[in-house]
C-alpha positions in Angstrom: 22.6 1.0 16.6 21.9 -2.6 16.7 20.4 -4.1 13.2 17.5 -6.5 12.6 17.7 -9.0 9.9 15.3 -8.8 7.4 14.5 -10.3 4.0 17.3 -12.7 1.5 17.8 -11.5 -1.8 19.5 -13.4 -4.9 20.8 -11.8 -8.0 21.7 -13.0 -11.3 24.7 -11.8 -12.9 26.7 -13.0 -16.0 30.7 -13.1 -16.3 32.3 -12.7 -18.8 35.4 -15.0 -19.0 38.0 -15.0 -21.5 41.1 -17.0 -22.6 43.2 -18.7 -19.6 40.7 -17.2 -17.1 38.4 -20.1 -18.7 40.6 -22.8 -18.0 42.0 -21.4 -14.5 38.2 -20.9 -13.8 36.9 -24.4 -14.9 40.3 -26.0 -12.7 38.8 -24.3 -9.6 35.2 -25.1 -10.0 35.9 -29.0 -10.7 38.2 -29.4 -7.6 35.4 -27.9 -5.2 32.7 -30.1 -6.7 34.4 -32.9 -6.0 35.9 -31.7 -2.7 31.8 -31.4 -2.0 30.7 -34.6 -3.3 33.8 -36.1 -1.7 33.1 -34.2 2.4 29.3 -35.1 1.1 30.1 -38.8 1.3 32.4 -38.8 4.3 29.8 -36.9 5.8 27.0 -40.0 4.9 29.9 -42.3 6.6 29.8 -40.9 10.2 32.9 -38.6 10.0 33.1 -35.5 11.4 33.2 -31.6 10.1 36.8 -31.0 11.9 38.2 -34.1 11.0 37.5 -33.1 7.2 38.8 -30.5 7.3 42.6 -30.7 6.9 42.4 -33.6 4.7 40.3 -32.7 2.0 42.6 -29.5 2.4 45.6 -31.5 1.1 43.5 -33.6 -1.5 41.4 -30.9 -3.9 44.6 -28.3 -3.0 41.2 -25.5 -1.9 42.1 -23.1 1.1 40.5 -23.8 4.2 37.6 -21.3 3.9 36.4 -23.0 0.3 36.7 -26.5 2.2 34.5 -25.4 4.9 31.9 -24.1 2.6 32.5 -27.5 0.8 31.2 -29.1 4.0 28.7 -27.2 5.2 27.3 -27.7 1.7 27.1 -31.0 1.7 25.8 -31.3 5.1 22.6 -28.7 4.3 22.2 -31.1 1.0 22.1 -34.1 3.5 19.6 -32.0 5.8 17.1 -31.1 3.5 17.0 -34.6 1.7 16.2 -35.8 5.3 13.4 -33.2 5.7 12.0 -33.6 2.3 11.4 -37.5 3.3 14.5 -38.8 0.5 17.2 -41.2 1.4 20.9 -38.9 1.1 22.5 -42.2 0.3 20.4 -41.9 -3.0 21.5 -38.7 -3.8 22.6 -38.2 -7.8 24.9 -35.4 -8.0 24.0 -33.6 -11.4 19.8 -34.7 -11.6 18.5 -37.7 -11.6 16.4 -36.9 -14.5 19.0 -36.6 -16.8 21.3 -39.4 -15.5 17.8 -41.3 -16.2 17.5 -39.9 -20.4 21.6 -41.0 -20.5 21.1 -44.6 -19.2 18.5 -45.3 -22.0 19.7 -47.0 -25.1 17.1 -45.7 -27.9 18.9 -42.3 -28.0 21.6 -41.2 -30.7 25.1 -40.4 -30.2 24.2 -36.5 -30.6 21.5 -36.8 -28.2 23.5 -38.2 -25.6 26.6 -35.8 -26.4 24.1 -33.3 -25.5 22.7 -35.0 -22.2 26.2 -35.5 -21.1 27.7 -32.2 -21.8 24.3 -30.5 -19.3 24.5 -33.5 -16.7 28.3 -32.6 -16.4 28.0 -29.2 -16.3 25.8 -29.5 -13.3 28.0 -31.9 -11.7 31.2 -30.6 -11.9 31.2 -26.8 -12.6 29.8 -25.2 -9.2 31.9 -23.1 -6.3 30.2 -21.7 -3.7 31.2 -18.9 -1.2 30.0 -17.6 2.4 30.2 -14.5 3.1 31.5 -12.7 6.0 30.8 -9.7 8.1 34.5 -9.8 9.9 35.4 -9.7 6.1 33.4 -7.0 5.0 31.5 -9.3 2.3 33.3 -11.9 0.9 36.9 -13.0 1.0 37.3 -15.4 -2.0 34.6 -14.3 -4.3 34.9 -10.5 -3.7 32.8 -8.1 -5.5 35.0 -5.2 -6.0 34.6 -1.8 -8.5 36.9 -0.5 -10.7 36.1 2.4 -13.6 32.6 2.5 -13.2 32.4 -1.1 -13.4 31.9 -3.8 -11.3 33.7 -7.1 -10.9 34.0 -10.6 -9.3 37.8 -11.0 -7.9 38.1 -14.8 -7.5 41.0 -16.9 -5.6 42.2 -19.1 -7.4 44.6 -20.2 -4.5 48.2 -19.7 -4.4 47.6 -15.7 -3.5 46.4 -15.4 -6.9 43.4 -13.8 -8.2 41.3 -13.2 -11.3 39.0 -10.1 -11.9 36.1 -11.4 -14.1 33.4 -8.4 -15.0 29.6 -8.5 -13.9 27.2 -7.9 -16.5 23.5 -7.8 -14.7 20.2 -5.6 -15.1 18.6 -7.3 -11.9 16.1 -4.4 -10.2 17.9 -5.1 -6.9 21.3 -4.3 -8.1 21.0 -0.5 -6.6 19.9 -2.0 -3.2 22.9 -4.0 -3.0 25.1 -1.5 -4.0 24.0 0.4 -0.8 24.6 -2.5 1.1 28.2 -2.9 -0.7 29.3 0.4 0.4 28.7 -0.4 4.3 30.1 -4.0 4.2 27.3 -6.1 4.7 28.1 -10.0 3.9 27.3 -11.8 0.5 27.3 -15.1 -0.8 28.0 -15.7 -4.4 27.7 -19.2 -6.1 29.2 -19.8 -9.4 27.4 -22.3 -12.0 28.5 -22.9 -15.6 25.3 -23.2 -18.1 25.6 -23.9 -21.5 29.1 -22.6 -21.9 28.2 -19.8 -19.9 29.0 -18.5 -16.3 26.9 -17.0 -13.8 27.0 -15.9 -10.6 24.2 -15.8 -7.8 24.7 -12.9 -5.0 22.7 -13.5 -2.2 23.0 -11.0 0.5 20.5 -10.1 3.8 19.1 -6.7 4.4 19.8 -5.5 7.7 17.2 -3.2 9.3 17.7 -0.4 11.9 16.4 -0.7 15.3 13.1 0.7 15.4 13.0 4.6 16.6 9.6 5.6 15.6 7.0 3.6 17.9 3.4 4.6 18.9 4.4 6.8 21.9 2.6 10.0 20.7 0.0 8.2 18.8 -0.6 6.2 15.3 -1.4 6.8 11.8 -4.2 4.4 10.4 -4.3 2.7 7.2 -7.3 1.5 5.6 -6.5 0.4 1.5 -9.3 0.4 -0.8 -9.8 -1.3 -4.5 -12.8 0.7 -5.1 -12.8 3.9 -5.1 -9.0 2.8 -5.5 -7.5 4.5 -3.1 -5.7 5.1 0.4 -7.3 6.4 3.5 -5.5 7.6 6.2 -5.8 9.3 9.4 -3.4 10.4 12.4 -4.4 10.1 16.1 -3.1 11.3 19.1 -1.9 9.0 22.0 -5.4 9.6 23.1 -7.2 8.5 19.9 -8.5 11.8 19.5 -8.1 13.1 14.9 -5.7 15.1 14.6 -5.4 14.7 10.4 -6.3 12.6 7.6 -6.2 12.1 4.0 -6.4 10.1 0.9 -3.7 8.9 -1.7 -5.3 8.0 -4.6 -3.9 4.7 -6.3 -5.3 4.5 -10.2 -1.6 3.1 -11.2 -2.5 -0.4 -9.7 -5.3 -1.5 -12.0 -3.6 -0.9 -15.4 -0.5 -1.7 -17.3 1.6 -4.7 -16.8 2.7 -6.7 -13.5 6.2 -5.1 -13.4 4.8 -1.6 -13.6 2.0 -2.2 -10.9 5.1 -3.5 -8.8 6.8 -0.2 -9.4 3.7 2.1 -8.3 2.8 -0.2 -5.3 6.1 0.9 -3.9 5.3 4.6 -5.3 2.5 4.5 -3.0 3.9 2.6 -0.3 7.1 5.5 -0.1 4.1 8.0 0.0 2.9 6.4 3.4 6.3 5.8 4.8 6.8 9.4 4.1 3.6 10.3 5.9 4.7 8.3 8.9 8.1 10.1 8.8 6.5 13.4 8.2 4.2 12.7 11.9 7.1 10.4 13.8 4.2 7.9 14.7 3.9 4.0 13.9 1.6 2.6 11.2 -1.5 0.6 12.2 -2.6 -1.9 9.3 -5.5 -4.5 8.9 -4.9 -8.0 9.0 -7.3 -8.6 6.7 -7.6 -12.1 4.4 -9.3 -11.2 1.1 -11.6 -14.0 0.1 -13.7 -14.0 -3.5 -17.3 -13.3 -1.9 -19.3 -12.6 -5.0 -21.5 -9.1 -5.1 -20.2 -7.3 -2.3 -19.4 -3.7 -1.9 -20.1 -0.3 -4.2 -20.2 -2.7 -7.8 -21.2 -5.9 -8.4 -21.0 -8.7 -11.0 -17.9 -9.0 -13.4 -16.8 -5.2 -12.5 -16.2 -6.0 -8.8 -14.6 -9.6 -9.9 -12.1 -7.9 -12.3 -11.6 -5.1 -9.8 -10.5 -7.3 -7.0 -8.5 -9.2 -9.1 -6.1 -6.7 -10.5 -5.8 -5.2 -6.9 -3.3 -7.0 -4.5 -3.9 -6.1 -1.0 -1.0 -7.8 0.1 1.0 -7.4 -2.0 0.3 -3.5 -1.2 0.6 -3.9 2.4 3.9 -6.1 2.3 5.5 -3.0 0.2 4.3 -0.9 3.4 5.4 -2.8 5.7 9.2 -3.3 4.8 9.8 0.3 3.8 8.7 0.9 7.0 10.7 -1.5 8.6 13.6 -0.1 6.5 13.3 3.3 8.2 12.4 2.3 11.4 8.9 3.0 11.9 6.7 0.4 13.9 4.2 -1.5 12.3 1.2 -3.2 14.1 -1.3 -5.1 12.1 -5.3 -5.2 14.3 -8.7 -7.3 13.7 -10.4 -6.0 10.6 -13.8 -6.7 12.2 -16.4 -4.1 11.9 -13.9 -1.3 11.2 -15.7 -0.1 8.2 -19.0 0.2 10.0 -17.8 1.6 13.1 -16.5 4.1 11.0 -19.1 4.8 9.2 -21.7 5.1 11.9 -20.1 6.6 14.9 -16.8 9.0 13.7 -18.2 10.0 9.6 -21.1 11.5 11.0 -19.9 13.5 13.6 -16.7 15.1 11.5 -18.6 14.8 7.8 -15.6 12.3 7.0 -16.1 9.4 4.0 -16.1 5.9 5.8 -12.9 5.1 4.5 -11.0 7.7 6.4 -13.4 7.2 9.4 -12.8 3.6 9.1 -8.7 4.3 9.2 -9.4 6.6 12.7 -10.9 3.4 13.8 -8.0 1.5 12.7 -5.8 3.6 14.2 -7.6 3.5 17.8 -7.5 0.1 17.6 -3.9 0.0 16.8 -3.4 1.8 20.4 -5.9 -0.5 22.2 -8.7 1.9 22.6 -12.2 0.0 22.4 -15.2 1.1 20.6 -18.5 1.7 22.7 -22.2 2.0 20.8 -23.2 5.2 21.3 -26.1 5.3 24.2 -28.5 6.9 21.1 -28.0 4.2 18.9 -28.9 1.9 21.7 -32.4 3.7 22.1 -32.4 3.6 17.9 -32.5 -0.6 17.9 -34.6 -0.7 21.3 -37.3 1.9 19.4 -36.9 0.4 16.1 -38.0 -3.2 17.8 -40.7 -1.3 19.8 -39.1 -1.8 23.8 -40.1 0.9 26.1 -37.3 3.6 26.5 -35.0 3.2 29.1 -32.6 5.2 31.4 -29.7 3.4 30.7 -29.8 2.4 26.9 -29.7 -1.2 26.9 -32.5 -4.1 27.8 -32.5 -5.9 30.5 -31.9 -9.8 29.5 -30.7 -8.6 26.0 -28.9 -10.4 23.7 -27.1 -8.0 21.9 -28.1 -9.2 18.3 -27.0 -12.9 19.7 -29.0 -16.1 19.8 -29.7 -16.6 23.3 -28.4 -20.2 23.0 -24.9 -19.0 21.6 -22.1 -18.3 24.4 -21.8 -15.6 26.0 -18.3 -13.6 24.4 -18.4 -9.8 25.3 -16.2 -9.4 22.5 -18.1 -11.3 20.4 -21.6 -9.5 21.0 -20.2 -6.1 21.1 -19.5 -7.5 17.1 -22.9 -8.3 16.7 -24.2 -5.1 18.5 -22.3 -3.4 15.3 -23.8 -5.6 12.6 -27.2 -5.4 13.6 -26.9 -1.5 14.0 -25.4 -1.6 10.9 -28.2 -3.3 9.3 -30.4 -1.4 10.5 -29.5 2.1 10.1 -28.2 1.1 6.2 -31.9 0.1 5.8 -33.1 3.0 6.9 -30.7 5.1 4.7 -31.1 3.0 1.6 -34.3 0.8 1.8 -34.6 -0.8 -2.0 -30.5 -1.1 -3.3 -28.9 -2.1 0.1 -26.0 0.0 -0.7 -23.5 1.6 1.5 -24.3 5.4 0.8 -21.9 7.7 0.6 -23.6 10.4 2.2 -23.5 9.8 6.1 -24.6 13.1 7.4 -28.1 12.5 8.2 -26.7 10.4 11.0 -25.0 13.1 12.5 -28.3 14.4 14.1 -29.4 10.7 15.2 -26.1 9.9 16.9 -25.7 13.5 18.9 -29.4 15.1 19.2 -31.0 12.6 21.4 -34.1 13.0 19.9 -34.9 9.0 19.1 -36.8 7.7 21.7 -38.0 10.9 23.5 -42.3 10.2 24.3 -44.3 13.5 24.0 -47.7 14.2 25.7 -50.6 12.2 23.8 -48.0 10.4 21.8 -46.3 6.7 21.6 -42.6 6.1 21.7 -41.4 7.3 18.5 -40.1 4.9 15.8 -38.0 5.3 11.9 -39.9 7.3 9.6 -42.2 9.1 12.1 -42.4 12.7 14.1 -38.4 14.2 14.4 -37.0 10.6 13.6 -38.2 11.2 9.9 -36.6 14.2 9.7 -33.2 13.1 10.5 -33.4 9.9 8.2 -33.2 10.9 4.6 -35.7 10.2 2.1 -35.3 6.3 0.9 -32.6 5.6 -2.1 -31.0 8.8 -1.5 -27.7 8.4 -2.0 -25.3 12.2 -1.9 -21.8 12.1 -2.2 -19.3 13.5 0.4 -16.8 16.0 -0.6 -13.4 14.0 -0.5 -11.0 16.2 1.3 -6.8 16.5 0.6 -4.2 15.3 2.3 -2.9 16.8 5.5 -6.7 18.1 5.8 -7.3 19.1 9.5 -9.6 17.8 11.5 -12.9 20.1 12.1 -14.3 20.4 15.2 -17.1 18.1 16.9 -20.8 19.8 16.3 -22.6 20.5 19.6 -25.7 19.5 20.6 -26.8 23.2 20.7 -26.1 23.2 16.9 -29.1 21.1 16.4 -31.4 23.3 19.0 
């Protein structure tokens, strides 16, 4: 199976040293710092990485893999100065800001003990390893197990070794041990702090091929902060619901950072397994959260506080490389005008919530199926401006809620068809709070019936609020509340027209 490279990740672990180990320890870290400050130099002069190689070899007494690490760590140093805009000739090995504090005069002899004890420690107590997948991990700082305990087995040259213990907590320590176990490569880099040692593990995740695309369809995801929770909703290849369901997600707006971390991947395992559960790709929103003031379900400091403790991306990044991790596709599509295609033409007709309407149309979209208006909501705006009815549901010369100066961008107006039907039918729902209401059934007979538009003998085209139109609109403020329905809930059947009579 071939493997995808995914994210870096860099561990901190103490050693604990003892006795001679301290001294044989501090011998090897001084001779390749200055093996690295030495290639760094040669390096600024114009020589060459192969040239280097054999004599810094003989001079700092390393083995030929520590002397090419040497190098090629001097030569990224000598790259990134270059990119950062700094001259590499100007380089100060240990920190210019403390070889700044030791040149000064005003300090005392304890101060400058002090100084000089950190700005050598820096200097001169660093080793640094590559690893190496031929190697399976690391050959000269290998991280090995022994009685339940883990260990760092450093050469020290001369085909000796020393076994130094790992003491670490780090929260990524169980992902790496899965990663030890299979051989994946690791770097480890050595510093001495304070009289202390530590080691840095960096290692790359490796992700499986993907084996679960969008072949027999897609599973939408639409994340909410308010209600907080998840919508989803499986499709088939032809866009048709086939299930849906929410995951509510309470755990993210309470308790501290570390244990919102924890639950965002709760929740983010509880999709994956979804996705596993129906073999079918995730289909995300691309969406960019902006602060937009009173928007939404609650206003004011509620909705600010709300949005604040929520982290959409943070949320959707979880998804995403669990997903990744076991192989499912993800796509991420335009948020635009998902939420009220949802809500007008797919909530209605099934008695969903918006949310889970608005994943179906997520999902579609994820598979590259377009959205049409609905022919009755064309004769809804065309009544509700007072045009004549026509055969085909759509004005001749119309703008499609665009100035007629603005370009023409079919994309673009079928946008604006949405908003303005949007606006219009919201108004008509909820006249005096300009609220999204929850119930969306009284739309069900507006967008299937027909009935908008017909003429009847001895009467005018009919408009909002008058003959059969008023009894499909609800009265104004009303405001019901949908049944939410579990997870896995199948999808009922589309109402007929013969339903309404």
């Amino acid at each position: 199976m071939r493997e995808i490279k995914g994210e870096n990740y860099t561990i901190q672990a103490r050693l604990k040293v003892k006795g001679e180990e301290k001294k044989t320890l501090d011998d090897l870290m001084r001779r390749w710092s200055s093996c690295m400050r030495f290639a760094y130099k040669r390096l600024l002069e114009g020589k060459k990485r192969n040239d280097l190689k054999r004599e810094l070899r003989i001079k700092f007494n390393l083995n030929s893999r520590y002397v090419d690490d040497a190098i090629l760590e001097a030569q990224s140093i000598i790259n990134l100065s270059k990119e950062l805009g700094f001259k590499p000739e100007k380089i100060i090995f240990g920190g210019r800001n403390l070889f700044e504090k030791l040149s000064k005069n005003h300090l005392s002899e304890k101060q400058k003990e002090m100084l000089r004890k950190e700005w050598k420690e820096k200097r001169q107590y660093n080793l640094y390893s590559r690893g190496d997948k031929s190697k399976s991990g690391n050959l000269n700082l290998r991280i090995a197990k022994k009685e339940y305990k883990y260990y760092l087995r450093v050469n020290v040259g001369s085909r000796k070794w020393i076994l130094l213990e790992l003491v670490t907590s780090h929260k990524k320590w169980g992902l790496f041990e899965s990663f030890l176990i299979q051989g994946v490569p690791y770097s480890v880099r050595l510093k001495k702090k304070n009289r202390r040692y530590y080691a840095y593990i960096t290692f790359e995740e490796y992700l499986p091929e993907v084996e679960i695309g969008f072949e027999k369809g897609a599973i939408g995801i639409d994340l909410n902060a308010f209600p907080s929770h998840i919508a989803w909703a499986e499709v088939g290849k032809d866009g048709n619901l086939i299930s849906y369901g929410e995951i509510p997600t309470p755990h993210l707006f309470d308790g501290r950072k570390t244990k919102r971390d924890y639950w965002a991947w709760q929740y983010a395992h509880e999709v994956v397994r979804i996705a596993l559960e129906k073999r079918k790709g995730i289909v995300l929103e691309d969406l960019r959260l902006k602060e937009r003031g009173f928007r939404g379900d609650c206003t004011g400091r509620k909705s600010r506080r709300i949005k604040h403790n929520f982290s959409y991306k943070k949320l959707k990044e979880r998804i995403i490389h669990l997903a990744m991790r076991y192989g499912i596709a993800v796509k991420e599509v335009n948020p635009a005008y998902t939420s009220v295609i949802g809500m007008l033409k797919y909530a209605p007709q099934l008695s969903l919530t918006k949310d889970i309407a608005s994943a179906w149309v997520i999902a579609r979209r994820g598979l590259g199926l377009s959205e049409g208006v609905p022919r009755n909501y064309k004769v809804f705006l065309q009544v509700a401006q007072g045009s004549p009815q026509r055969e085909s549901g759509r004005a001749d010369g119309s703008t499609d809620g665009r100035n007629l100066s603005a370009p023409k961008h079919p994309k673009g107006a079928l946008y604006n068809l949405w908003r303005v039907l949007g606006v219009a039918v919201l108004t008509a729902l909820s006249p005096e709070r300009q609220e999204t209401p929850r119930c969306l059934s009284p739309l069900k007979r507006l967008l299937i019936s027909g009935d908008v538009g017909r003429t009847l003998e001895g009467r005018e085209v009919l408009g909002p609020g008058s003959g059969p139109m008023g009894a499909q609109m609800p009265p104004a403020g009303f405001l019901g509340t949908l049944n939410r329905r579990g997870i896995n809930s199948p999808a009922p059947e589309l109402c007929t027209i013969a339903q309404f009579g």
